[in-house]
C-alpha positions as CSV (number, residue, x, y, z in Angstrom):
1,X,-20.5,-46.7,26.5
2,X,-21.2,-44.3,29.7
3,X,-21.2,-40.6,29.3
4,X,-18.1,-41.3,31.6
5,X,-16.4,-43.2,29.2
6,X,-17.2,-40.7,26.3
7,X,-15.9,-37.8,28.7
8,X,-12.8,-40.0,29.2
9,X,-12.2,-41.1,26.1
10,X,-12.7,-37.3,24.0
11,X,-10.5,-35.9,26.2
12,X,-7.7,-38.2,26.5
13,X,-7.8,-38.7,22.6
14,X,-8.0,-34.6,22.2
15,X,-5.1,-34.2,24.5
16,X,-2.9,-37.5,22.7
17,X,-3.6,-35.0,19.2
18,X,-1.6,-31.7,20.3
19,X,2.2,-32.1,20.3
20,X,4.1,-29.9,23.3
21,X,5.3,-27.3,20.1
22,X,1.7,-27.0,18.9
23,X,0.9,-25.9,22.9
24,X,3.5,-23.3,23.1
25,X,5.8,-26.2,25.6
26,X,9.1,-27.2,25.5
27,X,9.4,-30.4,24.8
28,X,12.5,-31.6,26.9
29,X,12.9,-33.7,29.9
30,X,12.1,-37.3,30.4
31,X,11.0,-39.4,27.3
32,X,7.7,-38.6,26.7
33,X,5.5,-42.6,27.7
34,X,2.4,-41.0,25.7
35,X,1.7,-39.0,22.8
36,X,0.7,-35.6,23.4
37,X,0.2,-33.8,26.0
38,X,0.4,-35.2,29.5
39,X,-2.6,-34.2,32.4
40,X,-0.5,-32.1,34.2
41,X,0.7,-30.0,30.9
42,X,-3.3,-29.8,30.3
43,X,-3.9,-28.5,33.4
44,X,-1.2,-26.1,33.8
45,X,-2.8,-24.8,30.1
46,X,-6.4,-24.6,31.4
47,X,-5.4,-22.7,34.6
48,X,-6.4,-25.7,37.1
49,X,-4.7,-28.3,39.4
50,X,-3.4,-31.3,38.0
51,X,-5.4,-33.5,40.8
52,X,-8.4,-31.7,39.7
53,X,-8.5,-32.5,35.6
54,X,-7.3,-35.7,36.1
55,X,-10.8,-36.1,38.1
56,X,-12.4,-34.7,35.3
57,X,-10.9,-36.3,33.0
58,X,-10.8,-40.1,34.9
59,X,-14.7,-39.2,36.0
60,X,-14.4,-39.3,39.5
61,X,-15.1,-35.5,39.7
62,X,-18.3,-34.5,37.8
63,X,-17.2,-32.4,34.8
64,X,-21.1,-31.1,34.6
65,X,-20.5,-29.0,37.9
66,X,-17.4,-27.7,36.1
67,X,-18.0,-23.9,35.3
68,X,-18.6,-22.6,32.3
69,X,-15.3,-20.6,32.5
70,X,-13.1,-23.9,33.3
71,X,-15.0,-25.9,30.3
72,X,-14.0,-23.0,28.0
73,X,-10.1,-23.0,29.5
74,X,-9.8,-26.8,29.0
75,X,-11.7,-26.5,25.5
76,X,-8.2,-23.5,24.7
77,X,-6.2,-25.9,26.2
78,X,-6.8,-29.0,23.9
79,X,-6.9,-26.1,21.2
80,X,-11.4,-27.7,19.8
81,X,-12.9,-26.5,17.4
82,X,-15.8,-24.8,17.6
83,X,-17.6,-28.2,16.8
84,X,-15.3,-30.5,19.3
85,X,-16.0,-27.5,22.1
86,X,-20.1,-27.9,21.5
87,X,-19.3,-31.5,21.9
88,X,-17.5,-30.9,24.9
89,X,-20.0,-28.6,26.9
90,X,-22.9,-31.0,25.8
91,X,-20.8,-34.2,27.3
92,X,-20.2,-32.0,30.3
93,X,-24.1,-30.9,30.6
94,X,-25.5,-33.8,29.7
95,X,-28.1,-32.7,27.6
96,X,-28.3,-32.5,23.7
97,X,-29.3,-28.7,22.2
98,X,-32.2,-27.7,21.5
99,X,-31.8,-27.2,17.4
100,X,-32.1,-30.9,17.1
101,X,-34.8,-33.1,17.9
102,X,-36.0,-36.8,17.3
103,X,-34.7,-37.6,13.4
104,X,-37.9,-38.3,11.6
105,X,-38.6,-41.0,8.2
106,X,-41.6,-39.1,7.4
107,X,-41.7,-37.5,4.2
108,X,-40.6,-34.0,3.5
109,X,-43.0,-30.6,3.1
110,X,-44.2,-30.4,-0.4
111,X,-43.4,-27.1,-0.3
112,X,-39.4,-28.0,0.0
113,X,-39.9,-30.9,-2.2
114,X,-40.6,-28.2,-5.3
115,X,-37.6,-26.2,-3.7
116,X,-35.6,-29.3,-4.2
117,X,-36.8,-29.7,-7.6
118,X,-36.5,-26.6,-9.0
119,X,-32.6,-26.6,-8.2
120,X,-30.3,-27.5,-11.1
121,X,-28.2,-28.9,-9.1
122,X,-28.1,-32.3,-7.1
123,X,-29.4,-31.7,-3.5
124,X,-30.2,-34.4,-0.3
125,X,-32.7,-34.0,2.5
126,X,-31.3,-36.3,5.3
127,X,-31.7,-36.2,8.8
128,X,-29.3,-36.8,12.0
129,X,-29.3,-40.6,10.9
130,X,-28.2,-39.7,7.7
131,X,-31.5,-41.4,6.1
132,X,-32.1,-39.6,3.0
133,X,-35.4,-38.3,3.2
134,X,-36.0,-36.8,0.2
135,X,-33.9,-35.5,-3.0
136,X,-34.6,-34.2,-6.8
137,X,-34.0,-35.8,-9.7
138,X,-30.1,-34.8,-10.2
139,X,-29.5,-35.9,-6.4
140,X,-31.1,-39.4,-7.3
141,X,-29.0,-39.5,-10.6
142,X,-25.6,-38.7,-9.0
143,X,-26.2,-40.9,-5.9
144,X,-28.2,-44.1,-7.9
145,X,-26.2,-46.7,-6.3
146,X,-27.7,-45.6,-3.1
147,X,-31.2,-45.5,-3.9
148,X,-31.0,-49.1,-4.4
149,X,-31.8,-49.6,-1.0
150,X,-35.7,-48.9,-0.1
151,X,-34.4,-46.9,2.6
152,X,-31.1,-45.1,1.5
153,X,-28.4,-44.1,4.8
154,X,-25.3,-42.6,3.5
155,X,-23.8,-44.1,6.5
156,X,-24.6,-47.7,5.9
157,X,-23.9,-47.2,2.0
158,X,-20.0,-46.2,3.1
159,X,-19.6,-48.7,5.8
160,X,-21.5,-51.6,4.6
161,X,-21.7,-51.0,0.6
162,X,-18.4,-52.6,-1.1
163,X,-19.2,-50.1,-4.4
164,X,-18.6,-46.9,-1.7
165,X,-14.5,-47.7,-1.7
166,X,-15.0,-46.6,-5.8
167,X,-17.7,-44.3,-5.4
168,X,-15.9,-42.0,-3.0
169,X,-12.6,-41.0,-4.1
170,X,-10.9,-40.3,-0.9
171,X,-13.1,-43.6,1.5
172,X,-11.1,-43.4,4.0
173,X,-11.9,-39.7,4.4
174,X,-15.1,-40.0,3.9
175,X,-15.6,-42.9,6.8
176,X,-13.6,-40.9,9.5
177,X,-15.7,-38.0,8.7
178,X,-19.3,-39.7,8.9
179,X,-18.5,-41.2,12.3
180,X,-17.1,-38.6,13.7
181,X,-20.6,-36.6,12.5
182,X,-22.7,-39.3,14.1
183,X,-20.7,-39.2,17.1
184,X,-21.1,-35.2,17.3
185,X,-25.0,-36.1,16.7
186,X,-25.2,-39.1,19.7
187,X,-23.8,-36.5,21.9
188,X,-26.1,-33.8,20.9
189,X,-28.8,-36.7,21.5
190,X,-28.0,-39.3,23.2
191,X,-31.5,-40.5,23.8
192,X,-31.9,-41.1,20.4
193,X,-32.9,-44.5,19.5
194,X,-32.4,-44.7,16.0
195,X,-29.0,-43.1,16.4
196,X,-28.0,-45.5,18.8
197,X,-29.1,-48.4,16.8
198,X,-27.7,-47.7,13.6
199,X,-24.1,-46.9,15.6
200,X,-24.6,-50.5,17.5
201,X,-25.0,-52.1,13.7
202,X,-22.1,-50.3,12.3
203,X,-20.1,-51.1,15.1
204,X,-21.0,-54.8,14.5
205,X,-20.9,-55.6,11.0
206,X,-18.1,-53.0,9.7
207,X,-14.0,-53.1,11.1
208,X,-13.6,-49.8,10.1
209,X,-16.5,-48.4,11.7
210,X,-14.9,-49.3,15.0
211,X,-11.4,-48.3,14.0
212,X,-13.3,-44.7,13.0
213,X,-15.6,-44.7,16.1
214,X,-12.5,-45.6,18.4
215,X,-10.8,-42.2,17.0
216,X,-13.5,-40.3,19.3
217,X,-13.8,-37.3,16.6
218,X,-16.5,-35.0,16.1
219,X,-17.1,-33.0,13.0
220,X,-20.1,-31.5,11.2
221,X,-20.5,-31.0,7.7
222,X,-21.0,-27.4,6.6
223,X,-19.1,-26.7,3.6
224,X,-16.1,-28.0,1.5
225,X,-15.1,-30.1,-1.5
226,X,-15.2,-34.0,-2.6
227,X,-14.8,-36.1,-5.2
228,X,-17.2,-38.6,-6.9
229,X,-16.5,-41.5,-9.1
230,X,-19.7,-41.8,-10.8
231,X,-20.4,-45.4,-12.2
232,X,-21.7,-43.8,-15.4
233,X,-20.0,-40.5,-16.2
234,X,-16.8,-40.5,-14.3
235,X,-15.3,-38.5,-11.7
236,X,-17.2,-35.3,-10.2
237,X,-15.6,-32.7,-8.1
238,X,-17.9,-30.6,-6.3
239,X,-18.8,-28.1,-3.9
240,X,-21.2,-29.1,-1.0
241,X,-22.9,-26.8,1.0
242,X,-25.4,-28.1,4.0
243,X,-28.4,-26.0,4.9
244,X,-30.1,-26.1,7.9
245,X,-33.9,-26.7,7.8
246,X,-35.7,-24.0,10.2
247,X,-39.0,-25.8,10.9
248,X,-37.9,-29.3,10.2
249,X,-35.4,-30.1,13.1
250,X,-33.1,-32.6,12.6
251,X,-32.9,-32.4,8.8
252,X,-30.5,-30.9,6.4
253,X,-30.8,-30.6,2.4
254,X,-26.9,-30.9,1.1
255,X,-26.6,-29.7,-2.2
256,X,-23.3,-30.4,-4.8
257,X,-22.2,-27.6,-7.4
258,X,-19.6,-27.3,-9.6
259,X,-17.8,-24.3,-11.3
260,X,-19.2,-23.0,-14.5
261,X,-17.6,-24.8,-17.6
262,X,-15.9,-27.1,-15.7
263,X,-15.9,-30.8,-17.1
264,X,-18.2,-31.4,-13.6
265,X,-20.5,-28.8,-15.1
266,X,-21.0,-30.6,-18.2
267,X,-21.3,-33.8,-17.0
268,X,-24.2,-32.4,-14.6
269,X,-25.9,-31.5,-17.9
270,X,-25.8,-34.7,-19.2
271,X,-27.3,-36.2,-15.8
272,X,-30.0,-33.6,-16.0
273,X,-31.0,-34.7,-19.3
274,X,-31.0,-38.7,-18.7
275,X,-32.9,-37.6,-15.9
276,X,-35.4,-35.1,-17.5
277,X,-36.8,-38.2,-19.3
278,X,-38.0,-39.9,-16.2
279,X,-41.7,-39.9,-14.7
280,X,-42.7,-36.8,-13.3
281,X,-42.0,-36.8,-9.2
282,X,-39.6,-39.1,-9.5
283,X,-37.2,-37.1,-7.2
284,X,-39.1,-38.0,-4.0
285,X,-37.1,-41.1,-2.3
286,X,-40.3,-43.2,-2.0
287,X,-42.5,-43.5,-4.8
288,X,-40.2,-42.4,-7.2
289,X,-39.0,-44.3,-10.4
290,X,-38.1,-47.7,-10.7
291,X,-34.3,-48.0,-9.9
292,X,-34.1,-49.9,-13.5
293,X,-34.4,-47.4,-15.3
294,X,-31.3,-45.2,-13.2
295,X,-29.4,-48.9,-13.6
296,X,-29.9,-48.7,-17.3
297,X,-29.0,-45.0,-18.1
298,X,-26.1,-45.3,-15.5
299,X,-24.4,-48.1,-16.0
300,X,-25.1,-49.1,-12.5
């Protein structure tokens, strides 16, 4: 797809999510063809002619000579968040920021690695791609199914995996959520060639990958809460927090807590000690233990 089309697409499906009421509109007149807002109500919004965002939004005006001031009114008038407005100004610009570079497969820094393994809680290194790069020995416990794979992708484990519909509690959530974080990431970079491959296979082999990708969301993963269904100890609610890796662009370490006491808690402990009784640096993604032995403890 052009950057026209994504320009086209992000705003008409940004504008078909806010209801006249949510804009501060009446909502009488005519019956309403589309849902949403119409062009004109947009425009009136953002302060500009109704000829002149239609362009924009239909492509035949060049929403990268748009000011910066215009971007920002349209960006009020849809109502983005701060993540759909960075998606907007880098569609607009054409160019991805500079925080992210090329994703990489090399292996991580020893120096994080004994980071990651001195936490005592499960933590992922992945990068834009959503390749896990690295993780520590709680991380591989609570995600064994994934680590199956000789190159684990938490994207193609929920799309293409049939054990991610069980794994996940809420799947559906969790698919809208990772393509709308690799569409955020191929507009940040659209000149990524991995990116673009593993969103060409997705788009191929999985129906609701398109249905997902066809929502045109953005979204990136900070902080919030999920739940697990763990093939060997049952159902995990966590905390996940992402942290950005100064140094290492393009990669994130994710890591998954749970309250004190809680039954999550305790069933952290018990992965820690199946896991304690591995071979030593066997938290690194490559090289690691054989996935047997995580079938065995686990149940997998």
């Amino acid at each position: 797809m052009s950057s026209r089309d994504d320009i086209r697409e992000f705003l008409i499906a940004r504008r078909a999510s806010i209801t006249p009421e949510q804009a501060g509109l009446l909502a009488g007149g005519a019956e309403r063809r589309v849902p949403g807002l119409r062009r004109e109500e947009v425009a009136v919004l953002a302060g500009v002619s109704t000829d002149y965002y239609t362009k924009l939004e239909r492509g035949s005006a060049k929403l990268r000579n748009a000011s910066d001031s215009v971007l920002a009114a349209i960006a009020d008038a849809l109502q983005l968040n701060d993540v759909e407005r960075e998606h907007l100004f880098v569609l607009a610009r054409g160019t991805s920021t500079p925080r992210h570079s090329q994703p990489t497969r090399a292996g991580l820094r020893v120096s994080v690695q004994r980071v990651l393994d001195s936490m005592t809680v499960p933590a992922l290194v992945y990068n834009t791609c959503q390749d896990v790069i690295a993780t520590n020995l709680l991380g591989r416990a609570m995600f064994s199914q994934l680590f199956e794979s000789p190159l684990p992708n938490l994207a193609r484990f929920i799309f293409l995996d049939s054990r991610a519909r069980d794994f996940y509690a809420d799947w559906p959530m969790a698919c809208s959520l990772t393509a709308a974080m690799l569409r955020f990431e191929a507009g940040r970079d659209p000149l990524n060639g991995d990116l673009t491959t593993l969103i060409g296979e997705l788009s191929t082999r999985s129906p609701q990958f398109r249905l997902n990708w066809a929502e045109h969301d953005v979204h990136e993963h900070r902080t919030g809460g999920k739940t697990y269904r763990h093939p060997g100890v049952g159902e995990l609610r966590v905390s996940y927090d992402v942290l950005e890796m100064p140094g290492e662009p393009g990669l994130s370490i994710t890591t998954f807590s749970a309250e004190e006491n809680s039954p999550t808690a305790e069933k952290f402990k018990l992965m820690a000690s199946w896991a304690a009784s591995e071979e030593p640096g066997a938290g690194h993604v490559r090289g690691g233990v054989d996935d047997r032995h995580y079938r065995d403890r686990f149940g997998v």
